[in-house]
Steps between C-alpha positions, in 0.01 A plus 500: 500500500410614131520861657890425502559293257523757214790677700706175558450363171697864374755445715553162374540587189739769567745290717447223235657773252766671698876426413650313814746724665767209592523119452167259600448464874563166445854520334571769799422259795574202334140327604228484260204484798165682389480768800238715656598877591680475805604132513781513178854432529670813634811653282688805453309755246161326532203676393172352511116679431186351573151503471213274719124530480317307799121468581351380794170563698495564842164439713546672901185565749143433558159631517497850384898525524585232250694607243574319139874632322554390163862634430711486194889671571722556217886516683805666304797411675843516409846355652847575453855322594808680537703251624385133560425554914312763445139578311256791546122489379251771462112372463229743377171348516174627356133359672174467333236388764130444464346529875137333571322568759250250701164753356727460167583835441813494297851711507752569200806596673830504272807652641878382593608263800771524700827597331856288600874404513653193592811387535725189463801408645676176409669397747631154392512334175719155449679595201553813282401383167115319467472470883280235599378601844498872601367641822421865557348699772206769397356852619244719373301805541089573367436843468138662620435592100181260480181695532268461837114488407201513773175395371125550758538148612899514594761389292738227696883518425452172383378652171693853480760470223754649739622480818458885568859499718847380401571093509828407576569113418783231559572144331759241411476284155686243430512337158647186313551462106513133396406461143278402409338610840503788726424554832409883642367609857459785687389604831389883582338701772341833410436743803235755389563833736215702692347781259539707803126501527482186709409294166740192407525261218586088614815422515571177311758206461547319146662218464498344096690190337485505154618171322573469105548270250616666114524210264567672197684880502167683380280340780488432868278400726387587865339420866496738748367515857468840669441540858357816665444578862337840577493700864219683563378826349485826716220765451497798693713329763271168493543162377322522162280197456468235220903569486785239585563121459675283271487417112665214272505523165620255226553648103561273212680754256700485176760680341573588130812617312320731226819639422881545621434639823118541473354245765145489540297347826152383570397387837175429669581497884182275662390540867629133670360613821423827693460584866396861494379655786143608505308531165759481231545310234743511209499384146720350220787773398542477145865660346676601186851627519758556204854614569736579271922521528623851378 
């Protein structure tokens, strides 16, 4: 994570510095709620940049095929509001992986992941001004920009930092603001296409409830539980093994208000319980985000 660090910490300190182009978030929605990218009260004009580092490890195989991925991914991502139904995001992420091998040969492979836009659409909120429950319906599309890598003993799509074909994907979120708690969830599929090579990444469904508590206006606190289900993998046609099953999560996190519309997020998401098919295992996921209202 130190590899990224240095660039974050600049960009901190830049947004910390830049003149705000309108009046705080929080005078503009009328809610004072410490929010992720993504999850913030939606208004007219909204412009919001963020930054996330996550590490995880990532352990798939056996024998002679087993294959160790420590991976750190640095994510730029960006949305904007035009009008408080609608929001479009753009996500640019960047993948440092260490590979190890089972004779422990090891592999430095840094290059991007796969590019994407999302969209938002609001499609009820119970009152204009500071709504207090919104509901909004959510499509996206991943882009094939993350790089493919073979290595002598195979490489499983489980560890490629792409999908290597578009990825359509379609959710619903629905959110309540209750100071001082909040309540956001989301439910997504994603729908990896054939590369046209008869090679297929899982498709998966997420489901994730996020509850907070902010006692003071500076700080808020977090649990989250994130579910995953995966399909199986195709490779050349086949069912790819050591692909597939079912993964819970649960993340104590906290925010921080460094300053006007500079939050800050730590989160350690811990593996409650896994059901992964074949010989795959999956660690703690460890993030740092920081978003900042233009």
């Amino acid at each position: 994570m130190v590899k990224f660090l240095g660039p974050c910490l600049v960009l901190a300190t830049w947004l910390s510095a830049a003149p705000s182009a309108q009046a705080c978030a929080s005078c503009e929605s009328g809610d004072r709620t410490l929010t992720t990218l993504g999850m913030g009260q939606p208004f007219s004009g909204r412009f919001r940049i963020g930054s996330e580092i996550l590490q995880r490890i990532d352990r798939v195989g056996s024998g002679d095929a087993a294959i160790e991925l420590e991976e750190y991914r640095w994510n730029l991502a960006t949305i904007y509001t035009p009008t408080w139904w609608f929001a479009l995001g753009l996500h640019v992420p960047l993948t440092y992986r260490v590979l190890t091998e089972a004779n422990l040969a090891s592999h430095t492979l840094i290059g991007p992941g796969d590019a994407g836009i999302d969209t938002r659409f609001t499609v009820f909120r119970d009152r204009v001004f500071a709504p207090r429950h919104l509901l909004s319906l959510r499509a996206g599309l991943r882009f094939p920009t993350g790089s493919i890598e073979q290595l002598d003993a195979g490489m499983p799509r489980e560890v490629q930092a792409g999908a290597g074909a578009l990825s359509p994907s379609v959710g619903l979120g629905y959110t309540v603001f209750s100071d001082p708690f909040s309540l956001f969830s989301s439910s997504s599929v994603v729908l990896p296409l054939d590369d046209g090579d008869g090679n297929r990444a899982p498709s998966s469904l997420f489901t994730t409830v996020r509850l907070q508590w902010q006692p003071l206006s500076a700080l808020a606190v977090h649990a989250t539980a994130s579910h995953r289900w995966d399909s199986k993998g195709r490779e050349g046609g086949r069912p790819e093994p050591d692909t597939g099953g079912t993964l819970l999560y649960l993340a104590p996190g906290l925010s921080v208000l460094l300053e006007e519309d500079l939050v800050v997020t730590l989160a350690v998401a811990l593996p409650a319980y896994q059901d992964l098919s074949g010989n795959h295992r999956e660690s703690a996921v460890t993030t740092l985000s920081m978003v900042y209202d233009l």
